[in-house]
TIVO-166989 format. One line per 2 residues: their letters; for each residue y, x, z of N, C-alpha, C. Coordinates in pm, whole numbers, plus 50000, padded with zeros to 5 digits. Each point is the difference from the previous one (the first is absolute). Example, Ala and Ser with C-alpha at 12.3 -4.5 7.8 and 13.67 -1.06 7.14 Angstrom:
<gumars>
as	49431:51319:50780:50119:49911:50000:50120:50090:50000  50105:49965:49928:50119:50082:50006:50109:49923:50073
</gumars>
This chain:
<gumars>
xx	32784:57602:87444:50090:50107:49957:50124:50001:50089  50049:50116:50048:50095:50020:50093:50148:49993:49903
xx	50076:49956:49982:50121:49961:49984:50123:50103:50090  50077:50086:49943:50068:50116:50031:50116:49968:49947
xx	50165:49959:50061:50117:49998:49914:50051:50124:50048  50075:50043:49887:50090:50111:50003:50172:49971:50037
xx	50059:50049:50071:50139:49986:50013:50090:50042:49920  49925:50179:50008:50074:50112:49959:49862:50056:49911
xx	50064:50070:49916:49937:50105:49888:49941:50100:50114  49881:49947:49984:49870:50123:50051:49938:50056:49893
xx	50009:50175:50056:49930:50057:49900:49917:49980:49937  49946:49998:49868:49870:49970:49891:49872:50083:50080
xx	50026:50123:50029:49867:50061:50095:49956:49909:50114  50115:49946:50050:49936:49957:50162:49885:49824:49934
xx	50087:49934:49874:49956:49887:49977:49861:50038:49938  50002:50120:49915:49840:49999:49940:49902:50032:50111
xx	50041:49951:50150:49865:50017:50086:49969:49897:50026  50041:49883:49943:49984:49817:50021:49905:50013:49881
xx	49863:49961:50015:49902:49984:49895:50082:49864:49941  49992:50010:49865:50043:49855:49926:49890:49887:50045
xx	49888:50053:50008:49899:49850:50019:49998:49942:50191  50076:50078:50044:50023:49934:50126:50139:49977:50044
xx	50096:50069:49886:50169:49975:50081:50067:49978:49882  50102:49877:50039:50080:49960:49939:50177:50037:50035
xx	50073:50061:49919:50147:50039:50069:50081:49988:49858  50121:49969:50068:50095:49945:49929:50161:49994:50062
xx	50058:49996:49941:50153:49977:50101:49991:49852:50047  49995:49901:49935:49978:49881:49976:49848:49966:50048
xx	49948:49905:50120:49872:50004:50021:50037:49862:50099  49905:49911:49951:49954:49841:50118:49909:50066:50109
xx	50050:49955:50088:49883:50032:50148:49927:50119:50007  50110:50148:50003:49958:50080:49992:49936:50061:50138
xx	49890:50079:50002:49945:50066:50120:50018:50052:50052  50084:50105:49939:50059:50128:50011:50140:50043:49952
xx	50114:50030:50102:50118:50092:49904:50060:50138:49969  49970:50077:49880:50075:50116:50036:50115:50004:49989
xx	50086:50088:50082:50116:50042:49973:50047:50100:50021  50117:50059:49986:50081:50109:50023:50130:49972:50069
xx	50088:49957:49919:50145:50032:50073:50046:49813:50027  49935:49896:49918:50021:49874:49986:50056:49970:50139
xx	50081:49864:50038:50026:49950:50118:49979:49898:50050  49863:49991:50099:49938:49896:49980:50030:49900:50133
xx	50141:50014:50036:50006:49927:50106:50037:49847:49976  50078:50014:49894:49999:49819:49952:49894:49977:49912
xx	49942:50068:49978:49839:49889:49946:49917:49982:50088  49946:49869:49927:49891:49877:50054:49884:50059:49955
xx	49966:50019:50121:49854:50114:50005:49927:49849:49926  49877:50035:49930:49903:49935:49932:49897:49954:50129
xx	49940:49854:49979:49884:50004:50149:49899:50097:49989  49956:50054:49827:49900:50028:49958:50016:50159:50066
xx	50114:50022:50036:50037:50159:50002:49920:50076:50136  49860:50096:49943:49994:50053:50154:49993:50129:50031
xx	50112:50097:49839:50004:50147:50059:50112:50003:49920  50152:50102:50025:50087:50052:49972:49971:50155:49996
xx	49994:50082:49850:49978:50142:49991:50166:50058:49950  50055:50061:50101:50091:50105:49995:49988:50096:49904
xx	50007:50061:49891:50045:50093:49988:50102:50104:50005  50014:50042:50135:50067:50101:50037:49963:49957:50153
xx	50112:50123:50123:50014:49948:50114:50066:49917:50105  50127:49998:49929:50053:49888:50101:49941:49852:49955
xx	50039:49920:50080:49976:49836:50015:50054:49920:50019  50161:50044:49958:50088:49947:50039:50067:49879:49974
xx	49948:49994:49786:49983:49902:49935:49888:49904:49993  49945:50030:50166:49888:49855:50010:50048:49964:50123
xx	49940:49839:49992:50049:49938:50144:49848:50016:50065  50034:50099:50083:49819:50063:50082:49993:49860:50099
xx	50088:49990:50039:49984:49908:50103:49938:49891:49992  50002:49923:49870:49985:49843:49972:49863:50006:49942
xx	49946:50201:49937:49890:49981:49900:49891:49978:50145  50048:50088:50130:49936:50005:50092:49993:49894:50059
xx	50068:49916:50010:49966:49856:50059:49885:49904:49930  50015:50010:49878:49881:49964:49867:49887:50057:50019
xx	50011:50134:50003:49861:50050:50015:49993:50104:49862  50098:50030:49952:50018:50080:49859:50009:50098:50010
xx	49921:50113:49986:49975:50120:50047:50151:50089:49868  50051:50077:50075:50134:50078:49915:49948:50133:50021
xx	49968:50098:49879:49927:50113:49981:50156:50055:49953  50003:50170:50010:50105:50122:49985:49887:50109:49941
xx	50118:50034:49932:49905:50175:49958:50046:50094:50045  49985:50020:50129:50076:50084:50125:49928:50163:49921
xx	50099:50118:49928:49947:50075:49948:49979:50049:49854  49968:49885:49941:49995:50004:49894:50123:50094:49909
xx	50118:49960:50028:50157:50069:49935:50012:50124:50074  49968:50016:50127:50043:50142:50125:50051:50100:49876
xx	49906:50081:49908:50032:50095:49989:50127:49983:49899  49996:49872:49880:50126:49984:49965:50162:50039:50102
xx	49962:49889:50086:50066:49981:50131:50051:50156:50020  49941:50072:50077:49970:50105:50039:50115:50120:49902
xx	49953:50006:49867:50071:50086:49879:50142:49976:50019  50028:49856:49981:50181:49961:50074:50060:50030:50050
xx	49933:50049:50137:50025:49978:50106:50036:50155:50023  49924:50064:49971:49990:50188:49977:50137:50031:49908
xx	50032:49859:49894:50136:50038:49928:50098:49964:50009  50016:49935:50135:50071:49947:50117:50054:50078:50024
xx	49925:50078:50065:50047:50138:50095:50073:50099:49898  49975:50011:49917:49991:50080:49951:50159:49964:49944
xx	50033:49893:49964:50125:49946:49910:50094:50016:50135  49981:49968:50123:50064:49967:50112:50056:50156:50039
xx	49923:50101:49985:50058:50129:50025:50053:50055:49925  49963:50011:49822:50030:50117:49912:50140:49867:49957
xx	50031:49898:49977:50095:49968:49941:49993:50013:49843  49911:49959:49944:49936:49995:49875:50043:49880:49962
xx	49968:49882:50062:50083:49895:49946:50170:49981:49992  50052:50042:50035:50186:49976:50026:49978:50170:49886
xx	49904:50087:50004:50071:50099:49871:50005:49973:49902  49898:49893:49938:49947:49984:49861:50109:49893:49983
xx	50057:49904:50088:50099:49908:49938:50120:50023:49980  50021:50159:50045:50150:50079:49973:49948:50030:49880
xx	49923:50096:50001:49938:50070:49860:50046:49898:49902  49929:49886:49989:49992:49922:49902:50172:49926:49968
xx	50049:50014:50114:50170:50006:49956:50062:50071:49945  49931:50132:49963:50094:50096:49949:49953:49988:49835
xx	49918:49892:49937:50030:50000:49823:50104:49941:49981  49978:50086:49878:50144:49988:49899:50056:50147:50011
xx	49996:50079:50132:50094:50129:50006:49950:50110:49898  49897:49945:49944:49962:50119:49919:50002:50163:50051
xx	50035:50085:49939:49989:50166:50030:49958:50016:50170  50113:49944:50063:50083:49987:50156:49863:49942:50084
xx	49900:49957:49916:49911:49974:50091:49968:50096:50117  49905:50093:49943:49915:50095:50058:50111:50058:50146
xx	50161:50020:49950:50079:50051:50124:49986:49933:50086  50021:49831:49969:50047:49931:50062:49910:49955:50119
xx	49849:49974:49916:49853:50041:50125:50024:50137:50099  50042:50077:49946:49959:50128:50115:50115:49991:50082
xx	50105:49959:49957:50133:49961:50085:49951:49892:50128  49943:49921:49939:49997:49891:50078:49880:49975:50069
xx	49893:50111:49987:49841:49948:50073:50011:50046:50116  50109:50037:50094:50016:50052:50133:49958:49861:50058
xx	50135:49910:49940:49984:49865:50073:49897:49889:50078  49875:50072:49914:49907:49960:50000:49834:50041:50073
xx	50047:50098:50064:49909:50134:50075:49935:49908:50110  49898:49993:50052:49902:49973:50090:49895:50062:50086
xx	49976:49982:50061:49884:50083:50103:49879:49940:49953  49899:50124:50035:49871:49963:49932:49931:49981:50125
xx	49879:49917:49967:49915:49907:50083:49920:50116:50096  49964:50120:49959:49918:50038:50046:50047:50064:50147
xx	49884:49974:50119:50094:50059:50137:50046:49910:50060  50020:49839:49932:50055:49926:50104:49921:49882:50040
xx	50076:49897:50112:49947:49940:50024:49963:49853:49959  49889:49935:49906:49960:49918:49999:49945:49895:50116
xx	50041:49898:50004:49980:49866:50111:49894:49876:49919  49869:49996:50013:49948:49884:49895:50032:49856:50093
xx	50009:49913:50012:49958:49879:50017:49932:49872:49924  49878:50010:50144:49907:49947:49911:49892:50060:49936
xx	49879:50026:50034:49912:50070:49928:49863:49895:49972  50050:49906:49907:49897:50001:49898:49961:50061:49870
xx	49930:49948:49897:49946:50076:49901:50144:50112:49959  50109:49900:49946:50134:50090:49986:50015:50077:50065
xx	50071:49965:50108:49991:50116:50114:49951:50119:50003  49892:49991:49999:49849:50097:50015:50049:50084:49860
xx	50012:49971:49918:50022:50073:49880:50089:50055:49998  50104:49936:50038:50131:50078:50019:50070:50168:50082
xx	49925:49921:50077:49973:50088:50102:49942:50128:49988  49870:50018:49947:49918:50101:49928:50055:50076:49921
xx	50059:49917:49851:50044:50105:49916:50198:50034:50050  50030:49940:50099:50106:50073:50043:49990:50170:50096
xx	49860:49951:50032:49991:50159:50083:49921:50102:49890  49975:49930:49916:50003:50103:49904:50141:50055:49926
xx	50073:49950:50016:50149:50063:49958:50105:50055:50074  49875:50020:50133:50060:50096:50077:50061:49933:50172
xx	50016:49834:49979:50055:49969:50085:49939:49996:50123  50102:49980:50129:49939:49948:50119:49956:49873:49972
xx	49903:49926:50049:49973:49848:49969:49949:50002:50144  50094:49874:50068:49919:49908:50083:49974:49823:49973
xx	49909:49927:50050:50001:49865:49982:50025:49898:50089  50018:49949:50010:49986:49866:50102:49948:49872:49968
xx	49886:49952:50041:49901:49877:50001:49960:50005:50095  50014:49852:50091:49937:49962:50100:49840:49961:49931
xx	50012:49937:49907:49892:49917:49923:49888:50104:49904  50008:50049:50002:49980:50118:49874:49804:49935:50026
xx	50007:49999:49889:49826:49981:49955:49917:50135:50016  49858:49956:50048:49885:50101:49988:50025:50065:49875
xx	49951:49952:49872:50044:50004:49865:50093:50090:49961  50142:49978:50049:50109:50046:49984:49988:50176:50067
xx	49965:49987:50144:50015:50118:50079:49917:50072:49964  49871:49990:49922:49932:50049:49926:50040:50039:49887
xx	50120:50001:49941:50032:50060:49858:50110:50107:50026  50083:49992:50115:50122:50037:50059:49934:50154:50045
xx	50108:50084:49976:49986:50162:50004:49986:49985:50124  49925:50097:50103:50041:50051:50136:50139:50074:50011
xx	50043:50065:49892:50181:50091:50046:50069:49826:49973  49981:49934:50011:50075:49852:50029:50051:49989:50116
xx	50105:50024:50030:50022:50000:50217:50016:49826:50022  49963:49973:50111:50022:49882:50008:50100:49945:50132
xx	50107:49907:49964:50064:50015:50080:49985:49844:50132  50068:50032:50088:49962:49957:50094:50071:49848:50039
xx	50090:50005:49891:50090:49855:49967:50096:50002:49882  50039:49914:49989:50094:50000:49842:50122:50015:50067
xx	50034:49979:50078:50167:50137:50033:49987:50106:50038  49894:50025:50033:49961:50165:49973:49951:50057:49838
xx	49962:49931:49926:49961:50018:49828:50157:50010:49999  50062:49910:50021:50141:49948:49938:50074:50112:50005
xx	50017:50040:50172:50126:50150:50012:49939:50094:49925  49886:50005:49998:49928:50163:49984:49994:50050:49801
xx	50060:49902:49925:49957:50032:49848:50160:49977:49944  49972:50102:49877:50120:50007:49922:49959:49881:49866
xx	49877:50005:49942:49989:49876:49977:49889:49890:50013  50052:49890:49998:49926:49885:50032:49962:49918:49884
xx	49851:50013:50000:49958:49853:49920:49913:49873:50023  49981:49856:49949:49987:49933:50108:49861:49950:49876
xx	49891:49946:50114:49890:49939:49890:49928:49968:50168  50109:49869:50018:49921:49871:50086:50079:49869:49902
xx	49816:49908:50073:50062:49860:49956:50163:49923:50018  50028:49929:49943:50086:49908:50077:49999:49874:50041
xx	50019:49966:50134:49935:49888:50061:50171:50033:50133  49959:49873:50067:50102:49954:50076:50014:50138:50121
xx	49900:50052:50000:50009:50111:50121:50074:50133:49910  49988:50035:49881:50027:50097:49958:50158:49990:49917
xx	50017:49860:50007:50142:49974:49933:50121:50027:50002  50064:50083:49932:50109:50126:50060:49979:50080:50093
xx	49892:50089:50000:49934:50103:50095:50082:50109:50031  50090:50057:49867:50122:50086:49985:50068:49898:50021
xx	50076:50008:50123:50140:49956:50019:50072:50111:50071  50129:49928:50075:50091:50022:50062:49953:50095:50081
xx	49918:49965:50105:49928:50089:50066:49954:50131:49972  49906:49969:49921:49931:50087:49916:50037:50138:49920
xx	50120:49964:49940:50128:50063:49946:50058:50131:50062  49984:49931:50169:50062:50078:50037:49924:50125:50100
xx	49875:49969:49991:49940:50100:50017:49953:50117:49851  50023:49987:49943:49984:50085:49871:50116:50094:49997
xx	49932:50099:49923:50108:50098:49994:50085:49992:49909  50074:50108:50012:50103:49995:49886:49984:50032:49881
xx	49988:49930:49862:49967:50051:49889:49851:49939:49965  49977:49915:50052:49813:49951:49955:50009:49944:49889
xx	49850:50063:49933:50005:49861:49839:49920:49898:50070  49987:49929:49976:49944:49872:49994:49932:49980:49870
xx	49844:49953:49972:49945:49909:49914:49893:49906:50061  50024:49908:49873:49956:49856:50031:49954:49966:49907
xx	49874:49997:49972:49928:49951:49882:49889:49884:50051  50039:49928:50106:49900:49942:50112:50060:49857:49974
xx	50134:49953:50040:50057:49881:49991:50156:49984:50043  50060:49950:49929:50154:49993:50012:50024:49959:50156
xx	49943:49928:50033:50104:49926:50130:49923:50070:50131  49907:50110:49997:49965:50132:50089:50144:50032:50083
xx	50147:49986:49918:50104:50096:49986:50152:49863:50022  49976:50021:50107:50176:49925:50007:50129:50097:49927
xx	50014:49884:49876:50056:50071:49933:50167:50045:50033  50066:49890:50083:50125:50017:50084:49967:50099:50082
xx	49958:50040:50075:49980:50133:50100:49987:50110:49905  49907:49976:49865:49978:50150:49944:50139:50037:49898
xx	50097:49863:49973:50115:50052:49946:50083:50130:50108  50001:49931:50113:50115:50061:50122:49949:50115:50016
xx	49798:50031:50018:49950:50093:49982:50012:50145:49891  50036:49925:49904:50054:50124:49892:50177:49977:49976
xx	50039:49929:50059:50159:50046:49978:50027:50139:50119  49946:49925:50124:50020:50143:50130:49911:50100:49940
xx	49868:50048:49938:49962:50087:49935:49831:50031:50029  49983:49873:50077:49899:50043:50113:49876:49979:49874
xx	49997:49929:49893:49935:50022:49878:50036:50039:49920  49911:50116:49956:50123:50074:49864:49935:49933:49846
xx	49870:49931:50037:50007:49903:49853:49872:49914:50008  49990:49885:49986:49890:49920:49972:49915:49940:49866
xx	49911:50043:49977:49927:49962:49870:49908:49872:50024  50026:49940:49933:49899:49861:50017:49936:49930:49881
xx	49919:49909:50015:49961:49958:49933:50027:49836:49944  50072:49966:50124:50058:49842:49998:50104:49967:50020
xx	50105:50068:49892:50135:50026:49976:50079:49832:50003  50088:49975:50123:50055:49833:49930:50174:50030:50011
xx	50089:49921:49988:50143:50017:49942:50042:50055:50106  49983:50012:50111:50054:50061:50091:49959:50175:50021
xx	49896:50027:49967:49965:50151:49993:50024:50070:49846  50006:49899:49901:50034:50073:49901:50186:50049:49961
xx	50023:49949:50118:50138:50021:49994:50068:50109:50116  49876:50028:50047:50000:50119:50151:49990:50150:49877
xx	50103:50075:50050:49989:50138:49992:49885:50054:50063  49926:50098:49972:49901:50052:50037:49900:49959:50022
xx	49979:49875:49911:49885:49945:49948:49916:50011:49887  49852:50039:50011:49958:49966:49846:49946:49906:50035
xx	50040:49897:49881:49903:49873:49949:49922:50034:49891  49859:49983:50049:49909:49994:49870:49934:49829:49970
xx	49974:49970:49923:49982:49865:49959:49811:49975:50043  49982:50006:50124:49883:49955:49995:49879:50049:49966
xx	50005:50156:49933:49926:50015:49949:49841:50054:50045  49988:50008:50127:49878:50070:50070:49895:49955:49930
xx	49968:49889:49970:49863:50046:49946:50028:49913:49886  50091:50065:49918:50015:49975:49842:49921:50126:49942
xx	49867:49985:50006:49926:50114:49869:49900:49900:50017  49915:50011:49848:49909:49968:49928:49868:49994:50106
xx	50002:50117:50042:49894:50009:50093:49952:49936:50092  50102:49979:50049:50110:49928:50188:49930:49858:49939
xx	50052:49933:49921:50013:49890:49943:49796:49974:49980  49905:50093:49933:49881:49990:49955:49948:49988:50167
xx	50027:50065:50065:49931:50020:50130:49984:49869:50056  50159:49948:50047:50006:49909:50031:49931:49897:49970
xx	49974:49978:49858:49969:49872:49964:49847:50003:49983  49930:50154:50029:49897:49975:50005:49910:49965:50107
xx	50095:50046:50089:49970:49959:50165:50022:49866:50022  50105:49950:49971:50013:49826:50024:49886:49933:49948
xx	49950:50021:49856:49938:49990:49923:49828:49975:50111  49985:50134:50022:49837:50026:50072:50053:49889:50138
xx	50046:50015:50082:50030:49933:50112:49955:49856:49980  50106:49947:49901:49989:49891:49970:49861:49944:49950
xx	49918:50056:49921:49880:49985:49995:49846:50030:50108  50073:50066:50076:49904:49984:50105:50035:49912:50104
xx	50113:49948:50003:50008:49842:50110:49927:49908:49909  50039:50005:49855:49937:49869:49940:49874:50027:50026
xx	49939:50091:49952:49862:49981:49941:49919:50007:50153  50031:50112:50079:49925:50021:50132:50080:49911:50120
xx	50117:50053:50019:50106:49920:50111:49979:50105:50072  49967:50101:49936:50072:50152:50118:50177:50007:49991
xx	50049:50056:50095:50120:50025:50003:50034:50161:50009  50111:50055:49935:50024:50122:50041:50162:50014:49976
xx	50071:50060:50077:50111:49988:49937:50084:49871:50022  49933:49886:50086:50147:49901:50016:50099:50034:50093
xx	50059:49947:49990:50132:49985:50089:50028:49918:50116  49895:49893:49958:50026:49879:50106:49850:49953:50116
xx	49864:50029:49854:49897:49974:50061:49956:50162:50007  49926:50001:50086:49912:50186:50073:49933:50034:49899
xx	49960:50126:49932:49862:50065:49975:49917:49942:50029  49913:49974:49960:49848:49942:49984:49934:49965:49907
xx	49867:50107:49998:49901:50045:49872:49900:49992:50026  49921:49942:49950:49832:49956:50039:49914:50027:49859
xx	49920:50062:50027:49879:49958:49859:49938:49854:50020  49942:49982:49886:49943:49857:50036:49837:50010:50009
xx	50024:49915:50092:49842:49985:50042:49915:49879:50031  50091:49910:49933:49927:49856:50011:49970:49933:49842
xx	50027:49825:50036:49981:49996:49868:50141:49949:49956  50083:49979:50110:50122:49939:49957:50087:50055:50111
xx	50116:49962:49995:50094:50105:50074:50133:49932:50066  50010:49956:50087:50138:49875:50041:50095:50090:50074
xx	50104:49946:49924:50158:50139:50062:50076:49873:50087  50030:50057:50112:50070:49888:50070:50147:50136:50072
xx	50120:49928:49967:50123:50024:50022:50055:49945:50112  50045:50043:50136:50084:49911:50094:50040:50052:50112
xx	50073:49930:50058:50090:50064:50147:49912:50088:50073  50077:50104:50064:49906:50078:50062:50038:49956:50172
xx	49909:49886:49989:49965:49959:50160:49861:49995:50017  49972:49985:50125:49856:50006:50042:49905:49861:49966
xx	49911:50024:49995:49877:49870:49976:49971:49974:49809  50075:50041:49936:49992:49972:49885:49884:50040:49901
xx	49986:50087:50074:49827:50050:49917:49897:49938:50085  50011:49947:50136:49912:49872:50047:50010:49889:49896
xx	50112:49943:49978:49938:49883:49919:49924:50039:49945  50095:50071:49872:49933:50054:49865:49827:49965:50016
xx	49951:50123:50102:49834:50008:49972:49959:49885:50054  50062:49913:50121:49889:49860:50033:50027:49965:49875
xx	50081:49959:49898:50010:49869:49903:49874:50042:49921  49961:50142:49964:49923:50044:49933:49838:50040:50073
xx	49995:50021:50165:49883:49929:50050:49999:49853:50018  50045:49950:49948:49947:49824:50024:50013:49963:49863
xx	49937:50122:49922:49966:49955:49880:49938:50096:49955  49886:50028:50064:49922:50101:50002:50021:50149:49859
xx	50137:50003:49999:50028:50153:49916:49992:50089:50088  49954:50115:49965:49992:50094:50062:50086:50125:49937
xx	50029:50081:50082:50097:50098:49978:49919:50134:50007  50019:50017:49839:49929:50137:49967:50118:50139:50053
xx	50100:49945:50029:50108:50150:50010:50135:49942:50011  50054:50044:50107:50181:49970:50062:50125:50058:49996
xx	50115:50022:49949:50092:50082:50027:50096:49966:50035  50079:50027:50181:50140:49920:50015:50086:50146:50005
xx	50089:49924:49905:50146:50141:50077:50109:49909:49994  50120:50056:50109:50079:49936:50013:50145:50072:49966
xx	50108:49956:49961:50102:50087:49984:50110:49897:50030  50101:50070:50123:50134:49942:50029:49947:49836:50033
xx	50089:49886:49952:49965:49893:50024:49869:49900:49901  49922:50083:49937:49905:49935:49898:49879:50095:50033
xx	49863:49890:50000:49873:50114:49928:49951:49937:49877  49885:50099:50006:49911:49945:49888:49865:50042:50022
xx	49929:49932:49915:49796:49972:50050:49960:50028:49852  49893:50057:49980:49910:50006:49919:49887:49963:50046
xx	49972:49929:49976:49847:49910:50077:49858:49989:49860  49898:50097:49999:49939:49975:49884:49902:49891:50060
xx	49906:49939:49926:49883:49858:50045:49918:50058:49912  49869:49926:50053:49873:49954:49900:50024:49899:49996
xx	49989:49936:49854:50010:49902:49939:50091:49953:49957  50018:49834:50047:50149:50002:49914:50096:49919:50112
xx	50153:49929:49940:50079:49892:50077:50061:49901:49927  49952:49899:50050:50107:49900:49909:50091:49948:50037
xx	50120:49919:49911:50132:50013:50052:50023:49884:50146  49908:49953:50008:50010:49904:50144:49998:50154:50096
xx	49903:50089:49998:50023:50160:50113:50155:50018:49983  50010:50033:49885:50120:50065:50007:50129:49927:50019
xx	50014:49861:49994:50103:49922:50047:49963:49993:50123  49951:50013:50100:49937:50037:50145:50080:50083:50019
xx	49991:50102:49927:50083:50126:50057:50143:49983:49991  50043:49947:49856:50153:50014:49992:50049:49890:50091
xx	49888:49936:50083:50104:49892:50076:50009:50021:50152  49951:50191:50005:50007:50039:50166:50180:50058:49981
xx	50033:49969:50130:50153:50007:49984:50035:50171:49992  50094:50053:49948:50063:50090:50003:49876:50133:49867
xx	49921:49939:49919:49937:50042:49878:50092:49966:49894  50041:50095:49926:50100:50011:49890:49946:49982:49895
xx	49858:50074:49995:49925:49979:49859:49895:50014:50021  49873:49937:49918:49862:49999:49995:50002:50027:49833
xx	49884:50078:49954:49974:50048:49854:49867:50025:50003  49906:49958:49919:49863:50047:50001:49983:50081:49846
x	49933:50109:49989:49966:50052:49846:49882:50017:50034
</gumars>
């Protein structure tokens, strides 16, 4: 029985896909197999030895240490998608709050009880203050076109806008969902000058870390919204103060509001909420959920972060997953240890990703653990697993 701890409250849908007679989960769990989580922070915990898959629910990974699961051999799964269209709805009311001034009206509004009669004047007196330009006709800037992206993008040119994108990276997948009236631009300071507003849905990683700066700033025009429903530190937040005092942003909506932006004029802080719906939340956890059960049960991968794609049917009688550096000769050992012991290899799969691969190797017959301590003792193999 596979042994599953929980961190965080995963949805009841995603858990009723763990058959009870093969999975065990709990918050609380000895030598668990498997962890889900969500928002938990798992950089000061003592990974378990027993531990050999981490399921994300949601997309960032920020609250795992990828690095150390990848040195282990612990495959770290994302539900890249799963939330988008949550994501996505926000993000549309982003824009939308950033131009009409709907948020700064409703918190006057709501200043004026108590005046009784004097209300109704006092609104029509005062809703000048509050006047905005409408979205349609202008220019949208995406960055970043994954699943979000892609969505974004779409139902913005349905509301009339210009939309262009910028992804160097952009997936088969992705460019396949993406409108053709999508213009695509030819660099991100050309996205940057060319849009009145900007929204951002790339990772964050050391290359993308304060992407809006100083620089950046100052190729934009005068008056841009800005949204950010992607990741707080996308956005040097000292440059984007100086940025909206000179005017060169006329307001930023975000999603990862901290003491320093909630105290910026022409900011909305929203608390996080992109993929706060019911739905967002079911998706997710049903995807971590399936993922996670097809490393255990098969040792297909889809969806990691650290180890590649790789999906095999099975076609033997047993099935050995081997995890490790992606240098050369390593699938030489592998098969001598297993010709000089006359197994034979019914079916192979290597893929490699960044500094790690991985093997699906099916056999006739079987291995016992003298084979497989063979293997874990060729240097630079992270993990050996047979099901």
């Amino acid at each position: 029985m596979y042994k599953i701890q929980k961190l965080n409250k995963i949805s009841s849908d995603g858990l009723k896909r763990l058959p009870g007679d093969q999975y065990e989960h709990a918050t609380e769990i000895v030598n668990p197999d498997a962890i889900l989580v969500r928002s938990a922070d798992m950089h000061a915990m003592k990974l378990p030895e027993s531990l050999l898959v981490i399921a994300r629910a949601g997309a960032g990974v920020n609250n795992i240490p990828v690095e150390k699961c990848s040195e282990r051999g612990i495959v770290v799964f994302n539900t890249p998608g799963a939330n988008a269209n949550a994501v996505k709805e926000l993000v549309i009311l982003g824009m939308l709050l950033a131009s009409r001034k709907v948020y700064q009206g409703i918190a006057w509004a709501k200043s004026l009880a108590g005046k009784g009669d004097e209300v109704p004047q006092l609104i029509e007196k005062g809703k000048s203050d509050f006047a905005g330009p409408e979205m349609k006709g202008k220019k949208l800037g995406v960055i970043g076109l994954g699943a979000i992206g892609v969505m974004v993008a779409n139902d913005a040119l349905s509301l009339g806008m210009e939309v262009s994108g910028f992804d160097p990276f952009i997936s088969v997948e992705a460019a396949w969902g993406l409108s053709r009236s999508v213009k695509r631009s030819i660099s991100l300071d050309h996205l940057i000058s060319d849009s009145d507003y900007l929204t951002l849905h790339t990772p964050l990683n050391e290359k993308t870390k304060g992407i809006l700066n100083k620089d950046k700033f100052a190729l934009m025009n005068k008056g841009i919204r800005i949204i950010n429903f992607a990741r707080g530190g996308l956005v040097n937040n000292a440059d984007l103060k100086e940025a909206i005092k000179n005017g060169t942003v006329s307001c930023y909506v975000t999603d990862f509001p901290d003491d320093d932006l909630i105290q910026m004029d022409s900011v909305i802080p929203i608390p996080h909420l992109g993929a706060s719906t019911p739905e967002s939340e079911e998706n997710c956890a049903n995807m971590a959920v399936d993922q996670l059960r097809e490393f255990l049960e098969r040792g297909n991968i889809v969806n990691s972060v650290n180890f590649p794609d790789c999906t095999m049917i099975p076609s033997g009688s047993r099935r050995i997953l081997v995890a490790n550096k992606n240098i050369p000769a390593i699938i030489g050992h592998i098969t001598q240890i297993l010709a000089d012991h006359n197994i034979n290899i019914a079916d192979m799969l290597n893929k490699s990703k960044g500094d790690y691969a991985y093997n699906i190797i099916d056999i006739d017959g079987d291995v016992d653990n003298a084979i497989i301590g063979k293997m874990k003792e060729i240097k630079d193999i992270v993990m050996v697993r047979v099901i």
